[in-house]
Every structure is written in structure tokens, then in C-alpha cells.
N, C-alpha and C positions, 0 to 999 in steps of 0.2 A: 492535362494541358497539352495544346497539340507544340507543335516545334514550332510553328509561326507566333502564338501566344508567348514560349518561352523566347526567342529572338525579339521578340518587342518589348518586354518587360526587361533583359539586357540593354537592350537599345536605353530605354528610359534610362537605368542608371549610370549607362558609358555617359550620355548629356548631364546626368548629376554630378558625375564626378568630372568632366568639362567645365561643367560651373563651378564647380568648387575649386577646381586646379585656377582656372582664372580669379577666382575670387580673393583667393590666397597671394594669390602673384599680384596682385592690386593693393592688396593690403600690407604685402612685402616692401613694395615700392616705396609706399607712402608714409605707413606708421614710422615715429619717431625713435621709439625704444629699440635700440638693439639687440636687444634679448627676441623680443617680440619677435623682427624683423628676421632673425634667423628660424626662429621656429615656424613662420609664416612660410619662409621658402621651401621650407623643408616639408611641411603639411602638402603646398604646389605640387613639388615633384613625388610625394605618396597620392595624391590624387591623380597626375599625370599615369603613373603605374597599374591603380586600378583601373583606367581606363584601358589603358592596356592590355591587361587583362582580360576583361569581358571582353572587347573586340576579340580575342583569340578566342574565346568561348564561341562568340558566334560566328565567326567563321570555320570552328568545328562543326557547326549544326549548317553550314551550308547555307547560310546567312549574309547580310550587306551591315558589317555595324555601323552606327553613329561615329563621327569622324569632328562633330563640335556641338557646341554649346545648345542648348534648346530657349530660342526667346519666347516660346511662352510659355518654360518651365517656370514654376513660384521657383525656384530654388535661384533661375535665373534674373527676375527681379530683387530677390532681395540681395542679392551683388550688385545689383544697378545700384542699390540704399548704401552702400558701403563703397562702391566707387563714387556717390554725392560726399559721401562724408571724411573721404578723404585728403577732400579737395583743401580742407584746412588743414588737413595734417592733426586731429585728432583723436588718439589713440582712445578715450574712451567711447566711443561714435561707433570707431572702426572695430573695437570690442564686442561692444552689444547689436550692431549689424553680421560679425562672423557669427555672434551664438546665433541670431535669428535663422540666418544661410544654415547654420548643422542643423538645425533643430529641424529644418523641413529635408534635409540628407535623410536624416536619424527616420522621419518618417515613411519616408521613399523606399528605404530597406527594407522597412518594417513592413509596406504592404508590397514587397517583394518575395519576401520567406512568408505572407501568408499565406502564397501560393502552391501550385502542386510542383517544384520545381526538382528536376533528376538530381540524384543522389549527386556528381559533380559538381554540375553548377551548383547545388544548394550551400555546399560545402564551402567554395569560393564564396559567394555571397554572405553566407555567414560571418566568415571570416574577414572579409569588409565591412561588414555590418560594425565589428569591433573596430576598426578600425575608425570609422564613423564616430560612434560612440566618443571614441579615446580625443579625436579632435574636437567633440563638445565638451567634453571634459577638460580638454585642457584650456580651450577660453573662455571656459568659468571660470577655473582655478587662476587663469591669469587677469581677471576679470575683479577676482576679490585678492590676487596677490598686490594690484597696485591701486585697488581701494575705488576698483570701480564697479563692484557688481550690486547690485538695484534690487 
């Protein structure tokens, strides 16, 4: 993988996790449950930090990272799905719109570590990859906690 390959495959996931930070902070705002609401903020500012992140990655590699959200990442329309559904304020809407937004996270990572990426980077990505993971898991879990998973 040359360094321009690896710096742009960073870049993708800096705008994943852009989407995802905003996505979270939209769903913070608006869901009703406070339980939810705090764990929503709190997923924001863990997706805020892996972006963070990987922009240091790539400015290691002598790189220009991504600095926002990607409109024509899928990860960033299905936030669009989830800011329509929040507009009434309903938490199971806003439920099954976040699992959809992880589930294309969850993917994004996945055809990230298929690659040839240096032992560093690989390491951090992996390591977000769970991260990823842990926030689909938890809105399923919260998903079938208040009797809304399908």
C-alpha cells in the first residue's frame, strides 16, 4: 500500500467518524430518554476523538486529513434518515436509524483492516474498529432494552 493509499483510506474513516460524531450529537439533542441521551453524547465525543486520531495518523505520514463530514459517504446519509426522524422526537426511529449509521461504520472498518495497512496505523484502526463494534452493540442492546428491536 503506498502512503497516498494509506492517507486516503484514513481520510475515509476521519469522515466516518465526522458522521458518526454528528449523528450521535443529533440524536443526543433530540431523543427523549435520558439514559439514551447521555450515552448518545458520550458515543459524539468518542467519535470526535477518533477523528482525532487518525488526523494525527495522517499528518504523521505527511498527509492533509479530512477536517468534516463526507455528503456522499452512505454512512452520511443514513444521519440524514435519523435527523428526518428526529424531528418528532421518536426514540424508536432514532434507534433503528443509529443501528443502520453503525452498521455501515462497522463496514467501513472492516474493508479498512482488509488492507495492507503499517503495523501502527493497523493497530489504532483495529482498536477503533471495537470501538465501532461496542456502539452497534450498544443500540441493539438499547434497542431490545426498551422493547424496540425488530
Amino acid at each position: 500500500m503506498t502512503n497516498d493509499d494509506i492517507i486516503s483510506t484514513l481520510n475515509d474513516l476521519i469522515k466516518i467518524c465526522k458522521d458518526g460524531e454528528e449523528g450521535f450529537k443529533t440524536c443526543a439533542e433530540h431523543v427523549t430518554n435520558g439514559y439514551i441521551k447521555m450515552l448518545f453524547a458520550d458515543r459524539a465525543q468518542r467519535c470526535s476523538q477518533s477523528a482525532t486520531e487518525l488526523q494525527t495518523l495522517v499528518i504523521g505520514l505527511d498527509g492533509k486529513p479530512a477536517e468534516s463530514t463526507s455528503v456522499a459517504s452512505a454512512l452520511h446519509r443514513a444521519w440524514i434518515d435519523v435527523k428526518d426522524a428526529v424531528v418528532d422526537r421518536d426514540d424508536e426511529a432514532v434507534l433503528a436509524e443509529c443501528e443502520r449509521g453503525e452498521d455501515v461504520a462497522v463496514e467501513a472498518y472492516r474493508k479498512a483492516l482488509d488492507t495492507d495497512l503499517p503495523i501502527d496505523v493497523r493497530t489504532v484502526v483495529t482498536t477503533q474498529y471495537g470501538g465501532v463494534m461496542h456502539n452497534l452493540d450498544l443500540v441493539k442492546n438499547l434497542r431490545e432494552k426498551f422493547g424496540v428491536y425488530q
